[in-house]
N, C-alpha and C positions, 0 to 999 in steps of 0.2 A: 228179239222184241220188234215187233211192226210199227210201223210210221204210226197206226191210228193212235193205239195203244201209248204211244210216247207223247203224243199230241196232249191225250186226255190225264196224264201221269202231270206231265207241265202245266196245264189247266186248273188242277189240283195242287198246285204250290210247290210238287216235287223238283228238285233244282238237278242238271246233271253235272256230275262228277266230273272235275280237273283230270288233266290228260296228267299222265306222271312224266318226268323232266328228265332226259336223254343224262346218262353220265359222260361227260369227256372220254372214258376211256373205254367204252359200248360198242363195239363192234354194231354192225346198220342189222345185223341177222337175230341180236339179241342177247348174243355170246360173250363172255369178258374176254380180253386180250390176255393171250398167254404171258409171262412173263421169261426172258431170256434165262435157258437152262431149265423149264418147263417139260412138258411133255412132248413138245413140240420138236426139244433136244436128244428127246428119250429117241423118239423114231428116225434118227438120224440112220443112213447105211451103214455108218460101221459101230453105230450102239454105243457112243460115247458122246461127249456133251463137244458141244463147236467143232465137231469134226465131219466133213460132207469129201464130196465129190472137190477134186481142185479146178481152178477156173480154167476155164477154157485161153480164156486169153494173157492168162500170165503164166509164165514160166517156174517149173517146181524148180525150188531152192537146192542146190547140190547135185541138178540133173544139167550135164549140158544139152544146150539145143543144138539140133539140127542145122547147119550151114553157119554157125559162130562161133567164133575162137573160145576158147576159156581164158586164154590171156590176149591182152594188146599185144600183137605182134612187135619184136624188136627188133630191130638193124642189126646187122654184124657189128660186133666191135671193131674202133678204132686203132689199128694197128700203130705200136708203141713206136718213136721216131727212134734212131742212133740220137740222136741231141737226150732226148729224154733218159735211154740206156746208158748214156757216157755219164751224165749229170747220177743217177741214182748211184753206178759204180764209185763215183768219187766221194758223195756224201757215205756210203757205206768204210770208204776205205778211210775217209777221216773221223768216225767213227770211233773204227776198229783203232786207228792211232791215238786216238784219244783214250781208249780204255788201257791202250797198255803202256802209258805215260803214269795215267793214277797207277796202276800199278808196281810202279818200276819205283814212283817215288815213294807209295807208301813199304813198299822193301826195301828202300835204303834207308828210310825212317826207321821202319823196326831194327835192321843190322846197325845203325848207328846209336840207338837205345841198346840195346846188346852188348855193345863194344864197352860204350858207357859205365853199363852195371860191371863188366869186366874188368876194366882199368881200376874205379875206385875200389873194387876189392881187394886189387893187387897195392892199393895205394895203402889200402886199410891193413896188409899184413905187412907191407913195409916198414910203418910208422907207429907198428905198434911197441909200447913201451920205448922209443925212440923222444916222448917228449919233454921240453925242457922246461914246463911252468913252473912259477916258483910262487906256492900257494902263498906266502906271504908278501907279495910284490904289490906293491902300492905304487906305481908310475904308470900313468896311463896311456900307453902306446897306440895314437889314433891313424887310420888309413883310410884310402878309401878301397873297397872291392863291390865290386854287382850292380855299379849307379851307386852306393851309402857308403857312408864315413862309417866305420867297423873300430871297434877298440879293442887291445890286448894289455893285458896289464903286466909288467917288468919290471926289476930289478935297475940299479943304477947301472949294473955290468951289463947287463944284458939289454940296457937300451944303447951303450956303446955298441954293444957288437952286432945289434939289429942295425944302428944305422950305418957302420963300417960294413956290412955284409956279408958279417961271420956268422948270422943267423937270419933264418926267414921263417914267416908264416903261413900252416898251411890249411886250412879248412876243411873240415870231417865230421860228418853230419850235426852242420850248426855249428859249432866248436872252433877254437882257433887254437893253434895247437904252435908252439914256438920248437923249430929245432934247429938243424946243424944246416948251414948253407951243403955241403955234402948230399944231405936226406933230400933238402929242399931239390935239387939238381937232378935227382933218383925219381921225388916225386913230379917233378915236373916232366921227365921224359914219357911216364908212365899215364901223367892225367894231367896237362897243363893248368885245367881249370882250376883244381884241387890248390893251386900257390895264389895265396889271398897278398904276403905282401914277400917282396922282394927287390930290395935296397942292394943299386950300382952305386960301387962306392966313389967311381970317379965320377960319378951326374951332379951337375950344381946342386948345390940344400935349393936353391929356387925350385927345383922341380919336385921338391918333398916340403912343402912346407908344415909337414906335421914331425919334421925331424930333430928339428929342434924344442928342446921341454921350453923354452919361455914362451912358445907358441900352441902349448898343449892347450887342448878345450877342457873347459871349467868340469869334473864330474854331473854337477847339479844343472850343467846345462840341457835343454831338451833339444834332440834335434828333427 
């Protein structure tokens, strides 16, 4: 349209047209900006998306470079002193003396539980049908064995001759069993522990004082 033409168009009331308003994101050529992974991505060298040529000035990942170590160079090691070798020898060898202490004890442990179960069984065929309770004995013969006062209960004859030392007691699993100072002397060689009471007839009564009955403990007493 010519200048005159526009002149005479304005002249005539005609108004011109608003410029249209630039989008932010308008390329200056006209074009919209591609967005990242576009086609822009499409034309990449190796035909995949964010993959190009590597940079010039950085180093590919898992390639070493040229004139650089791949590792920080390390010094020789420091050669170990005799102070240091004498010192490890010794902790080794107290050690080694140390594991064969636990073991030395824990085998005399087990040979002495051994021995143990051995003895009371020989104690247990010793005294078997050997004992002298007398199911109806109403006299309560108190002692003490294991740290506790322990009671057996006897006959009037038979607390005589417990406490004269014609008879003793011997304990079998739980049980207090009264026999013959003989038995008792068999079972004591065999299993000292096994002799719960054994009455010297020449020790002062001071040193038993449950040997005489006006000093028995009451039945209904708790102790």
């Amino acid at each position: 349209m010519s200048d005159t033409l526009r002149d005479q168009l304005l002249g005539l009331g005609f108004k011109t047209l608003p410029k249209p308003e630039r989008k932010p994101d308008a390329r200056r050529d006209g074009r919209p900006q591609g967005k990242p992974g576009s086609a822009a991505a499409k034309h990449s060298p190796a035909g995949k998306p964010g993959q190009g040529k590597p940079h010039a000035g950085r180093p590919q990942q898992g390639k070493p470079q040229p004139g650089r170590p791949s590792q920080p160079n390390q010094g020789p090691r420091k050669p170990r002193s005799q102070e240091d070798i004498d010192l490890a020898k010794a902790y080794a060898i107290r050690a080694q003396r140390e594991k064969d202490e636990r073991l030395e004890a824990e085998r005399l442990k087990q040979e002495e539980a051994r021995l143990r179960r051995e003895a009371r069984v020989k104690v247990d065929e010793l005294i078997k049908d050997k004992g002298l309770n007398d199911p109806n004995a109403d006299i309560a013969r108190h002692f003490e064995y294991g740290g506790k006062i322990k009671r057996i209960y006897v006959n009037a004859e038979q607390l005589k001759g417990l406490n004269a030392g014609e008879l003793g007691v011997l304990q079998q699993n739980g049980r207090y069993l009264l026999v013959t100072a003989a038995v008792l002397a068999e079972a004591e060689a065999l299993f000292a522990p096994s002799v719960a009471l054994k009455v010297d007839p020449n020790a002062p009564v001071a040193d038993d004082p449950y040997a005489d009955p006006q000093f028995q403990v009451p039945d209904d007493l708790v102790w």
